[in-house]
N, C-alpha and C positions, 0 to 999 in steps of 0.2 A: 504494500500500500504506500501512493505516494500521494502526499501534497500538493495541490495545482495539476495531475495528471486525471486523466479518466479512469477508475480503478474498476474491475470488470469483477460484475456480483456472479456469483457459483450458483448454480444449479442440482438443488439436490430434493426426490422424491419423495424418501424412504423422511420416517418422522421418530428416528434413532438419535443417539446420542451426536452424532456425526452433522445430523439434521437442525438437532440442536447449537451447535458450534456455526454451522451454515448459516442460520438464521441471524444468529449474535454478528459474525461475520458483513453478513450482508447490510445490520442495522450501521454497525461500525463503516463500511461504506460510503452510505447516505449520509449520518452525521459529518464524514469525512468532505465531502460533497457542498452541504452548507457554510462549513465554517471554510472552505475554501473560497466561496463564493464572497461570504462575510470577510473575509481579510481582503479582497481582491476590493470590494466595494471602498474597503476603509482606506485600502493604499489609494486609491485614485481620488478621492476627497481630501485626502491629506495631500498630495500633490495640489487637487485642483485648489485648494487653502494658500497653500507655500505661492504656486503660481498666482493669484489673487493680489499677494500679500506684494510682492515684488511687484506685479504691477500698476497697484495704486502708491509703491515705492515713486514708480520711473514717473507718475503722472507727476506725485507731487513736485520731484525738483524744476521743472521747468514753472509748475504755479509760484513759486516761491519769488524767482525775480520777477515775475507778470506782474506780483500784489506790492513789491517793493517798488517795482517801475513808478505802478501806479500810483503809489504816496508820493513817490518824490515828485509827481509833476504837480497834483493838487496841490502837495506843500509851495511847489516853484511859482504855483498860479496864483493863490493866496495870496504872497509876497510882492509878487509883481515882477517875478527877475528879470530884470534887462537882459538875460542871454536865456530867453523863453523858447525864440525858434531853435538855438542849437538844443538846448532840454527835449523840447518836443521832437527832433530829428533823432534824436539818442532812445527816446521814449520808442518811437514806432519803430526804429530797428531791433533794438531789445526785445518787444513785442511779437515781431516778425518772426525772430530768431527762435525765440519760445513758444508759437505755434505753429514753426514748423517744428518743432522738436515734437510736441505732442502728437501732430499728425501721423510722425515717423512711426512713433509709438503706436498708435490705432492701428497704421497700415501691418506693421509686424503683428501686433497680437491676432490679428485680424487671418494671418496668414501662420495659423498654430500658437497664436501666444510666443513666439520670439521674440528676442528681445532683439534691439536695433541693431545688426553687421555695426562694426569697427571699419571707419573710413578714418585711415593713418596720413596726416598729410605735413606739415614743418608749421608747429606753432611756435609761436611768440608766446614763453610762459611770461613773463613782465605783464603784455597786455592783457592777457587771457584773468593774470591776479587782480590787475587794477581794476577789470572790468566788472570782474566778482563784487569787488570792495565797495566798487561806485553806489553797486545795487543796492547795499547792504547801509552803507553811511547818512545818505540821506535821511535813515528812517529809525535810526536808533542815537542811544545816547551815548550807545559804546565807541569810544576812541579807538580806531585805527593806527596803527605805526606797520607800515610794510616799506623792507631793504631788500636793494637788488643793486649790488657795482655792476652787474652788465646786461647786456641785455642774454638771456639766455631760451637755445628754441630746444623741442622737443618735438619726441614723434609720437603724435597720438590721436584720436580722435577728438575734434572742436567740443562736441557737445558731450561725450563721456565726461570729460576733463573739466567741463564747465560746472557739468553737475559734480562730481569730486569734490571743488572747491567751495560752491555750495553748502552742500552739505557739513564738511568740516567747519564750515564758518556757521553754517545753522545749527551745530551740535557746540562751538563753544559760546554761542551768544546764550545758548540756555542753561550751561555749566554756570554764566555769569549771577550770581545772588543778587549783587547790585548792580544794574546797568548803570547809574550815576558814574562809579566807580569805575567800571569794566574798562578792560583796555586788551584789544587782541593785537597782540604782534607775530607778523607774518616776513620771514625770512630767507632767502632765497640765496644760497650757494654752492661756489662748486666741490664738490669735495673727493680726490683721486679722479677718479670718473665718472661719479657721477653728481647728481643735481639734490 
């Protein structure tokens, strides 16, 4: 008798001792049968959870600079800032960038729940940091300090990367007790070979 295979029930006439073992046999089977079924049901629910879980993961990080974007402009518009149309040009490219990030998202999960292919191309980690930080500064109390003497590129995918640093910055703005206080410093060097 095996787990997950098809186990084939015996055939027996006579209502002997042997008949008796057959019958136990054949119950043993069936039960075997169910609970096969029953783990099989429970691993693909527990998959389809994990997968779930991951992919209101990848929605969120692109909501996160959409809802940043968008305080910083109300705050900018509020204020009156004289450099409103570069804000607002900053704003709708941000915007862009993060719905097609979503999109990408829909189209893969759409096609088995994949997560988005890695398009490796020469980023600029400097800009890709400051662009993070931009998102993030306008809308908190927490002080920023980010070092970089050079400029330094890497090879990876735009929006994996994007979201990365995200994240990291949305996991220590919540470490921070006091935002008054908070201060995240972000540092960029090379070290042997690497960054």
């Amino acid at each position: 008798m095996k787990l997950g295979k098809q186990n084939e029930k015996i055939e027996w006439m006579q209502n002997d001792e042997i008949g008796s073992l057959v019958i136990e046999y054949n119950r043993m089977v069936d039960e075997l049968a169910k609970s096969a079924d029953l783990l099989a049901k429970s691993e693909r629910e527990s998959a389809w959870r994990e997968m779930a879980k991951q992919i209101a993961h990848e929605i969120k990080n692109p909501l996160t600079p959409m809802k940043l974007s968008v305080q910083y402009l109300q705050k900018a518009w509020e204020e009156k800032a004289p450099d409103w149309e570069q804000r607002l040009k900053r704003f709708t490219q941000t915007l862009v960038e993060q719905i097609e990030s979503l999109s990408s998202i829909a189209s893969e999960f759409s096609d088995f729940a994949k997560m988005p292919k890695s398009n490796f191309e020469k980023i600029d980690l400097t800009k890709t940091i400051e662009n993070v930080i931009s998102l993030f500064k306008a809308s908190n109390q927490i002080r920023f300090e980010f070092s970089c003497r050079d400029q330094h590129y890497v090879s990876a995918d735009s929006e994996q990367l994007q979201r990365v640093f995200i994240n990291l910055i949305n996991n220590s703005i919540q470490a921070i007790t006091e935002p008054e206080k908070g201060l995240i410093r972000i540092t960029v060097k090379k070290m042997s070979d690497f960054m």
